[in-house]
MOPAC internal coordinates of N, CA, C and O (Angstrom, degrees):
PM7 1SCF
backbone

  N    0.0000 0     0.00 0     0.00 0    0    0    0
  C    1.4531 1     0.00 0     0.00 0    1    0    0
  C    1.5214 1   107.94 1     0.00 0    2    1    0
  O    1.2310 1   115.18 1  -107.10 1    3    2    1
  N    1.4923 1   126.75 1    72.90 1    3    2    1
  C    1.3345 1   138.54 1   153.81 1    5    3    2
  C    1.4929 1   128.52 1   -37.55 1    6    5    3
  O    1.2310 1   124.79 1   -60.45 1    7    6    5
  N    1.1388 1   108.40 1   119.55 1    7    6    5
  C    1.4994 1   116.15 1  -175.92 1    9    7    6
  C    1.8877 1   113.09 1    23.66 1   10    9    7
  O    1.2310 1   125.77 1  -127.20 1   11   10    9
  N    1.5343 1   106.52 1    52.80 1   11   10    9
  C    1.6771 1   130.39 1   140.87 1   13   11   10
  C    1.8410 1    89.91 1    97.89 1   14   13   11
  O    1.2310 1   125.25 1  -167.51 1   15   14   13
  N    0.8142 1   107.51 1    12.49 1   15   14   13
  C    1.9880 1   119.64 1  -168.26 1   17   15   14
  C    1.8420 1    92.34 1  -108.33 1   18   17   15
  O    1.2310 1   129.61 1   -34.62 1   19   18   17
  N    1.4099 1    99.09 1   145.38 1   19   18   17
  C    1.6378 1   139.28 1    -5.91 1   21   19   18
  C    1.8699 1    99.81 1   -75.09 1   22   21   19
  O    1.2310 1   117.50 1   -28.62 1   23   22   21
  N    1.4879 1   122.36 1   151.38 1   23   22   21
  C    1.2622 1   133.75 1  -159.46 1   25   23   22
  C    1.8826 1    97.86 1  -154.73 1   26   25   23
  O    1.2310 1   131.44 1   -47.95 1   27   26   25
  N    1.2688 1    95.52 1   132.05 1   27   26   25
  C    1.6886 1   129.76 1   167.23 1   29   27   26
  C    1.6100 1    87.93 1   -45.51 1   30   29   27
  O    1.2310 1   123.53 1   -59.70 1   31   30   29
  N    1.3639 1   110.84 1   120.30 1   31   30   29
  C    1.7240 1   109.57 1   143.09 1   33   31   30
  C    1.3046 1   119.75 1  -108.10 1   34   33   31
  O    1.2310 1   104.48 1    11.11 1   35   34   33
  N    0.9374 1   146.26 1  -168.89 1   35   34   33
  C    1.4954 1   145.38 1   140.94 1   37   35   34
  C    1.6624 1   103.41 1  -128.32 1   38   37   35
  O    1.2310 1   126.61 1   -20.83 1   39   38   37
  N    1.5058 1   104.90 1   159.17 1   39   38   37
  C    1.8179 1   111.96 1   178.77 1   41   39   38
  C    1.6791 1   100.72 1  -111.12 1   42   41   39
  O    1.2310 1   125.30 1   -38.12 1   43   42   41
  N    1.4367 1   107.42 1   141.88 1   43   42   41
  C    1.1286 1   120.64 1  -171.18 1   45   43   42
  C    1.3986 1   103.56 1  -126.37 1   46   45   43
  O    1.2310 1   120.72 1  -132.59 1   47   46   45
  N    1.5555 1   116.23 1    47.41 1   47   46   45
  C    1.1357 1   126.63 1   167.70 1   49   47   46
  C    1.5710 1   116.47 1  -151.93 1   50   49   47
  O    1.2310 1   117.17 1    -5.42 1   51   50   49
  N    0.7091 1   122.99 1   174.58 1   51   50   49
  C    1.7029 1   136.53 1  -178.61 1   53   51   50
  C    1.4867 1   117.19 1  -107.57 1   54   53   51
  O    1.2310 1   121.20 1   -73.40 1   55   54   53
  N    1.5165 1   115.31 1   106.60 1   55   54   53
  C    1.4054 1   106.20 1   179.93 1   57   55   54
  C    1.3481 1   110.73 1    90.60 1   58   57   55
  O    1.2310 1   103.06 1  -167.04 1   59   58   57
  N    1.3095 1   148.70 1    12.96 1   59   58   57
  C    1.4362 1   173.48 1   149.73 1   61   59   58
  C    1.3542 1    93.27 1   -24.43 1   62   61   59
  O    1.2310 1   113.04 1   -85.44 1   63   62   61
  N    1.5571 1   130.76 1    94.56 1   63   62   61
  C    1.7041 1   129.66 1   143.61 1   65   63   62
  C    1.3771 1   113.16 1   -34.36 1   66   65   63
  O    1.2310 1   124.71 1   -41.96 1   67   66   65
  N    1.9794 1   108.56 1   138.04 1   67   66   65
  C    1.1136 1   129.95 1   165.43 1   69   67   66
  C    1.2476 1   102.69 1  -101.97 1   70   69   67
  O    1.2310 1   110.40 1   -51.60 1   71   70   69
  N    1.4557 1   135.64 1   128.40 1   71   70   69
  C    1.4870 1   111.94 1  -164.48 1   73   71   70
  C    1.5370 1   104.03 1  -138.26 1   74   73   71
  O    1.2310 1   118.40 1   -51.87 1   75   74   73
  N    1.2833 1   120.66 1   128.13 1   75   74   73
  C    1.4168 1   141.71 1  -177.04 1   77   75   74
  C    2.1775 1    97.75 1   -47.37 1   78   77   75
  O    1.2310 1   120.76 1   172.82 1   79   78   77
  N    1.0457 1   116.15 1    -7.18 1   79   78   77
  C    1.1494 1   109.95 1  -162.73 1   81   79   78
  C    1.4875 1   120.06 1  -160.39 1   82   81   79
  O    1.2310 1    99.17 1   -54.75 1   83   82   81
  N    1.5426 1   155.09 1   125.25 1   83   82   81
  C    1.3016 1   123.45 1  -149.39 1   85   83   82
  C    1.7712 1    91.26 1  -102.67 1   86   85   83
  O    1.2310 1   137.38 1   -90.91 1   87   86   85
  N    1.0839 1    83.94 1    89.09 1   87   86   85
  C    2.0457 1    93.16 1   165.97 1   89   87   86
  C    1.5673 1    92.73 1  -177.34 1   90   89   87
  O    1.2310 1   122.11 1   -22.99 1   91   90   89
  N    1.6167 1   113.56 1   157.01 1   91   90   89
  C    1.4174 1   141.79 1  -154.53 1   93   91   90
  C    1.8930 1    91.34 1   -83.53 1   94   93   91
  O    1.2310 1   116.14 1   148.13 1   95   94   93
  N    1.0513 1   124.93 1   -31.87 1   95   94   93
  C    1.4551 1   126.01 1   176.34 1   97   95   94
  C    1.4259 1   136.19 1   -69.86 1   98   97   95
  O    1.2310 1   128.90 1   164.17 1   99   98   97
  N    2.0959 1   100.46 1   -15.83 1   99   98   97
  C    1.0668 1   111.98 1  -169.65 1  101   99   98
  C    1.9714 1   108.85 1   -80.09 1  102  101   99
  O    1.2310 1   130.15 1   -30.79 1  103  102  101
  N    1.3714 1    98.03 1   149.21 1  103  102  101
  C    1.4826 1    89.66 1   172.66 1  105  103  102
  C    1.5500 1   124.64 1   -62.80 1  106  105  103
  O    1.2310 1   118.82 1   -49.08 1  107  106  105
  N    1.9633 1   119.86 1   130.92 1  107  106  105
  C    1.0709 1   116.87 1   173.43 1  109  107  106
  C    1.5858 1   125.04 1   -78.05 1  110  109  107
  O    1.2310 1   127.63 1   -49.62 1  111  110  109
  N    1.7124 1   102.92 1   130.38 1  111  110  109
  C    1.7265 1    89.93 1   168.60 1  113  111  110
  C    1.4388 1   129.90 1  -120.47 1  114  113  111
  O    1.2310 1   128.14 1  -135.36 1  115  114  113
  N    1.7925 1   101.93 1    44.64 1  115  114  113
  C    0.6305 1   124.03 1   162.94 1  117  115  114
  C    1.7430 1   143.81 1   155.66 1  118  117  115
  O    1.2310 1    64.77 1   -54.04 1  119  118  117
  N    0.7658 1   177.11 1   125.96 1  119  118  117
  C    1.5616 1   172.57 1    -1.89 1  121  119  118
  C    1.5119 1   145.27 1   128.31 1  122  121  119
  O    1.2310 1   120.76 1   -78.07 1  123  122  121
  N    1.3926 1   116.16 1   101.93 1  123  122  121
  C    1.4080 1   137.16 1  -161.70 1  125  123  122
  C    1.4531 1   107.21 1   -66.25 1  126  125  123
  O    1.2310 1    97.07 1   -68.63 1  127  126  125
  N    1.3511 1   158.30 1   111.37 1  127  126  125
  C    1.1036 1   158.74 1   131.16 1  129  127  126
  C    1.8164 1   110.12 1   -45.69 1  130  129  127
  O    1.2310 1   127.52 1   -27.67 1  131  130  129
  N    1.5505 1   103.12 1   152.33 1  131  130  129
  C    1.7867 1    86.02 1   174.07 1  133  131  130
  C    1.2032 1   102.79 1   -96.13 1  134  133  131
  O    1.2310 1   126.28 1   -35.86 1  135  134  133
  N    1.1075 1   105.53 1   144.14 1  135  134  133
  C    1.3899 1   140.57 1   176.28 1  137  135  134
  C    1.5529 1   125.38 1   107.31 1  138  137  135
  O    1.2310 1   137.88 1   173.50 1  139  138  137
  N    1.6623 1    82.95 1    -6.50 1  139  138  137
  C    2.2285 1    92.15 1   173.60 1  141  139  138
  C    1.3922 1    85.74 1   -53.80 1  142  141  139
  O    1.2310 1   133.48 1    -1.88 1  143  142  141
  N    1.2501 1    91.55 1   178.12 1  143  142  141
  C    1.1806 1   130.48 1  -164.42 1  145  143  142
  C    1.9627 1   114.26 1  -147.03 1  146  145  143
  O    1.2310 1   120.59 1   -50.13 1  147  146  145
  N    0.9684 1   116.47 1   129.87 1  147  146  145
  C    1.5147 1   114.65 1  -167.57 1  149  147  146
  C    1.6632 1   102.25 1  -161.51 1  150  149  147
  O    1.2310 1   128.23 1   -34.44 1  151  150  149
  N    1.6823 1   101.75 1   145.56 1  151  150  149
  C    1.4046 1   110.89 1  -160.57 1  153  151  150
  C    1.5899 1   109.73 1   -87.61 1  154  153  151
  O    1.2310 1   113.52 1   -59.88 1  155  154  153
  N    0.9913 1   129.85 1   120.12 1  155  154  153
  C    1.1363 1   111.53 1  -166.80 1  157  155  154
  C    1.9750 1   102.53 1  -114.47 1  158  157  155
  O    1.2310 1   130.92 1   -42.53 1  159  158  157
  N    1.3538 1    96.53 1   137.47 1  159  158  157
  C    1.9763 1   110.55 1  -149.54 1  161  159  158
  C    1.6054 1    97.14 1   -70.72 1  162  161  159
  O    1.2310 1   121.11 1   126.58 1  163  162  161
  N    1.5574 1   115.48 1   -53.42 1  163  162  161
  C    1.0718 1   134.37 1  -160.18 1  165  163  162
  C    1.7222 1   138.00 1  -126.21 1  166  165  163
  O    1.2310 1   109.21 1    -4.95 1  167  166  165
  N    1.4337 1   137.81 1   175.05 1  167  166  165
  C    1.3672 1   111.55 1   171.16 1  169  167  166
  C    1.8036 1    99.72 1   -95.70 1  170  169  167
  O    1.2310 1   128.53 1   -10.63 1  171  170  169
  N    1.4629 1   101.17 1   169.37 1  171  170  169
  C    1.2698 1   122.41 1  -147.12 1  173  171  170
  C    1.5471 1    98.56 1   -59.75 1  174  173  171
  O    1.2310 1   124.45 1   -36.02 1  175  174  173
  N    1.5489 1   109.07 1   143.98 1  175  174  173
  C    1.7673 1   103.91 1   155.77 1  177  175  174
  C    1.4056 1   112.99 1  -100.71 1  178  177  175
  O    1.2310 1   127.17 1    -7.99 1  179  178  177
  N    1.0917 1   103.81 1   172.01 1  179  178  177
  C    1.6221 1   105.28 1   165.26 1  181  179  178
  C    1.5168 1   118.22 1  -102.67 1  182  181  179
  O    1.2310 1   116.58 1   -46.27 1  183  182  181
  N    1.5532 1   124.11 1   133.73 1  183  182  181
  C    0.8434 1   137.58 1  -138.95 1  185  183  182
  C    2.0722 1   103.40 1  -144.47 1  186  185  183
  O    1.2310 1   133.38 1     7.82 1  187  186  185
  N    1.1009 1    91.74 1  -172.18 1  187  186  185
  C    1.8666 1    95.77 1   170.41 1  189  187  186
  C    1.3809 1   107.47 1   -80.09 1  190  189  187
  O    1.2310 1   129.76 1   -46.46 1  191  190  189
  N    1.3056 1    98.78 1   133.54 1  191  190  189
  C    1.6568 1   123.64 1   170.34 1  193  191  190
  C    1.4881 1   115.72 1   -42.71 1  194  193  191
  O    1.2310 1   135.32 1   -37.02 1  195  194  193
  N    0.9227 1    87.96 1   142.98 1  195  194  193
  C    2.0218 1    94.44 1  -177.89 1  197  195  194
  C    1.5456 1    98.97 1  -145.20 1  198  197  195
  O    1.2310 1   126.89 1   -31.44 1  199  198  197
  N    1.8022 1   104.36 1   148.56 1  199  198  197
  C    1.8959 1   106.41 1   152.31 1  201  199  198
  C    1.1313 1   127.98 1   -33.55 1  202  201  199
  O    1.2310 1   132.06 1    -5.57 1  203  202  201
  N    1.4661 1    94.32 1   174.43 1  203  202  201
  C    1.6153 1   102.43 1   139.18 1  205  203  202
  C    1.3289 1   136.22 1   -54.56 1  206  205  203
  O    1.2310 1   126.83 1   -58.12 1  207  206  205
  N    1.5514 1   104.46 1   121.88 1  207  206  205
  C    1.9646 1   109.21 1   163.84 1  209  207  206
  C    0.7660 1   128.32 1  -174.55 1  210  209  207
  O    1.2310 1   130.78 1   -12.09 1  211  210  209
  N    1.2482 1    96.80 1   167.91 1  211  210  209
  C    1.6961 1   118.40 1  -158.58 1  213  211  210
  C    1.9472 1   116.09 1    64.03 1  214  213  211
  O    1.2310 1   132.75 1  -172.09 1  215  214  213
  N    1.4625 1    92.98 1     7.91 1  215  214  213
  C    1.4561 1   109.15 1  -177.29 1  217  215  214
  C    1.5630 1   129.70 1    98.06 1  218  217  215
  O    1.2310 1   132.76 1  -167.87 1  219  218  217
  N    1.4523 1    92.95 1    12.13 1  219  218  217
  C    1.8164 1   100.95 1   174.48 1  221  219  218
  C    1.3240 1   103.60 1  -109.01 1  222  221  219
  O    1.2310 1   117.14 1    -8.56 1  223  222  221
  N    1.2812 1   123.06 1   171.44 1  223  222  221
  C    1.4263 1   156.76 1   172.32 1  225  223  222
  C    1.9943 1   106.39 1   -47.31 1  226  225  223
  O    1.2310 1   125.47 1   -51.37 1  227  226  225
  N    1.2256 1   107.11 1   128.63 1  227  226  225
  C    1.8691 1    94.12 1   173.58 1  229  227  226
  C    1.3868 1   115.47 1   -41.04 1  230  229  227
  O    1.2310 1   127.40 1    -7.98 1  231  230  229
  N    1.5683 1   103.37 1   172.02 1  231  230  229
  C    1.4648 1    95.55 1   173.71 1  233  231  230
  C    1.2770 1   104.94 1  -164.04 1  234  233  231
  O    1.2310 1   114.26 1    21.26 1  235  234  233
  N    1.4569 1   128.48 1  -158.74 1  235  234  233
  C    1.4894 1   128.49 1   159.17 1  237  235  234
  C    1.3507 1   107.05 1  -132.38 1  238  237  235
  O    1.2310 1   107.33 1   152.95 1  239  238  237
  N    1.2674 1   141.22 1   -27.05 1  239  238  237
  C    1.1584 1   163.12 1  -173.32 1  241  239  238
  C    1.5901 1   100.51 1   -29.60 1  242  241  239
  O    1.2310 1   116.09 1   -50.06 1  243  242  241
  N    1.1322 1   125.03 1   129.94 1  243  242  241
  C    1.0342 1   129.55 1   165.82 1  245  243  242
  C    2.1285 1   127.41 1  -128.25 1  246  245  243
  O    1.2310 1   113.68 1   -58.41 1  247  246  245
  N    1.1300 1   129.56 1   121.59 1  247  246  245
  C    1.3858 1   120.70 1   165.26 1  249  247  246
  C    1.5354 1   119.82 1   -73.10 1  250  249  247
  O    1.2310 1   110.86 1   -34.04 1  251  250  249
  N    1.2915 1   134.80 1   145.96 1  251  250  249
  C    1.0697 1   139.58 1   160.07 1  253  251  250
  C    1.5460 1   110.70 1   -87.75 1  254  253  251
  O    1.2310 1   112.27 1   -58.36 1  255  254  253
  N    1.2918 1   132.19 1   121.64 1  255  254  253
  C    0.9658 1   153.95 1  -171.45 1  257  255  254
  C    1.5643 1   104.56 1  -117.87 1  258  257  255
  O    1.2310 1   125.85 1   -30.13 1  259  258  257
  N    1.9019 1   106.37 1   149.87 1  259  258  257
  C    1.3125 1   118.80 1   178.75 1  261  259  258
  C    1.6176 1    84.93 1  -112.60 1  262  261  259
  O    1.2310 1   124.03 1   -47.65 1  263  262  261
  N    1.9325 1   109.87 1   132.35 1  263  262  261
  C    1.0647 1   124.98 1  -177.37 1  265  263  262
  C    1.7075 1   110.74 1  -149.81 1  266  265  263
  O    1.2310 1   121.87 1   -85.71 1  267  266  265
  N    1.3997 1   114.03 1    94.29 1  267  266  265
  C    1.0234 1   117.27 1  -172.04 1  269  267  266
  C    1.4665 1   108.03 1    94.20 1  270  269  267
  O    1.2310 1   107.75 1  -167.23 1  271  270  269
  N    1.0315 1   140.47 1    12.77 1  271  270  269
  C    1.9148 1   125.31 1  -128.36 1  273  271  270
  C    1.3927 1   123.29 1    41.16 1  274  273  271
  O    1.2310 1   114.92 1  -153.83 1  275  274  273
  N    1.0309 1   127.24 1    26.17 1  275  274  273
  C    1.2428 1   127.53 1  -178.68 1  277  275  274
  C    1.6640 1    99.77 1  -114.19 1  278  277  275
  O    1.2310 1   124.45 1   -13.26 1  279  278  277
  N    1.2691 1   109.06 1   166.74 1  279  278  277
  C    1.8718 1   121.36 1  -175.11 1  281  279  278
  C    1.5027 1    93.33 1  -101.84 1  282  281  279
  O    1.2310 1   114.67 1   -67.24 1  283  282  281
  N    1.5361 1   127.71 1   112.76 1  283  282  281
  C    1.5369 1   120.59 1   162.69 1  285  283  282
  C    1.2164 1   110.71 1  -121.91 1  286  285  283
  O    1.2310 1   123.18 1    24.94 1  287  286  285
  N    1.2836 1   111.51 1  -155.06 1  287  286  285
  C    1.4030 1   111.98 1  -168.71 1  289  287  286
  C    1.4725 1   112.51 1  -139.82 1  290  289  287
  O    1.2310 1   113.22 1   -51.13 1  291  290  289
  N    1.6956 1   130.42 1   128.87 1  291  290  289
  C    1.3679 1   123.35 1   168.76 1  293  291  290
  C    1.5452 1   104.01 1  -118.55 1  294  293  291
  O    1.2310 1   129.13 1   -14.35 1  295  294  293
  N    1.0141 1   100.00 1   165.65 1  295  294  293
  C    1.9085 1   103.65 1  -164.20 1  297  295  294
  C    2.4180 1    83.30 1  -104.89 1  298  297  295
  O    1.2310 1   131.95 1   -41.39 1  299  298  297
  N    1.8829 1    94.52 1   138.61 1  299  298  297
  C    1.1044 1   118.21 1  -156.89 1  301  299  298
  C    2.1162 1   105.18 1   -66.15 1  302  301  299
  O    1.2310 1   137.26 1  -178.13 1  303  302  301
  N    1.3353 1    84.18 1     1.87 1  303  302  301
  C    1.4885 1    92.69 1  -175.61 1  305  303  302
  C    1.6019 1   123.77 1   -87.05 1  306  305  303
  O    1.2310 1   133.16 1   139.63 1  307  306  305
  N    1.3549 1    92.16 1   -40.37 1  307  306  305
  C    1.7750 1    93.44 1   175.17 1  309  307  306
  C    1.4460 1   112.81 1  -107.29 1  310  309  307
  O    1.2310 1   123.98 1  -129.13 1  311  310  309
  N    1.7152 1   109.96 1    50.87 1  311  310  309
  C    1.5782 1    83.04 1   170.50 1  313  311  310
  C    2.2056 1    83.12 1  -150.11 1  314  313  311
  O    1.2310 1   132.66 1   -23.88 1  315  314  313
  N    0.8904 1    93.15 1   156.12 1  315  314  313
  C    1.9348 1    97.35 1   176.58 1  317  315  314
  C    1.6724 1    92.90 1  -141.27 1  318  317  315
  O    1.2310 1   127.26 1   -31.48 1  319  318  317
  N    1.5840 1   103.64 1   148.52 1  319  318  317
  C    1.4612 1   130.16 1   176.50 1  321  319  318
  C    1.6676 1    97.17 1   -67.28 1  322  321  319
  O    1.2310 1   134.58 1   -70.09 1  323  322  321
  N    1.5211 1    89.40 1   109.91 1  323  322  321
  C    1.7979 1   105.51 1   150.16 1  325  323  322
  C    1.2634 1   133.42 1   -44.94 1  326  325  323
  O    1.2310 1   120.10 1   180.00 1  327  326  325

């Protein structure tokens, strides 16, 4: 367990992209409700720029998330440590 990872997040937004890729272009496979909850593997990479959301400032920041067993991607804005 490397620098506090893998760690419980929860999304504090509605409709939150799971994204095959950490940039705003990549195809989504799938969708954050608030209060899911999703494991997130690692600390953040940096990734493609995105808006505003979920009510913060743009960013690029990306989490790696375990989804399905698969490695995806949630953007560092809509999700806070459980």
């Amino acid at each position: 367990m490397a620098d506090g990872f893998p760690a419980w997040y929860r999304a504090y937004g509605d409709g939150v992209n799971i994204r095959t890729r950490p940039d705003p272009g990549a195809t989504s496979v799938g969708q954050l409700q608030t209060d899911d909850r999703v494991l997130v593997t690692s600390l953040p990479v940096t990734g493609g720029a995105y808006g505003a959301q979920c009510g913060s400032q743009p960013g690029d920041q990306w989490y790696p998330v375990d989804h399905f067993g698969q490695r995806r991607y949630v953007i560092t804005a809509c999700l806070e440590r459980v």
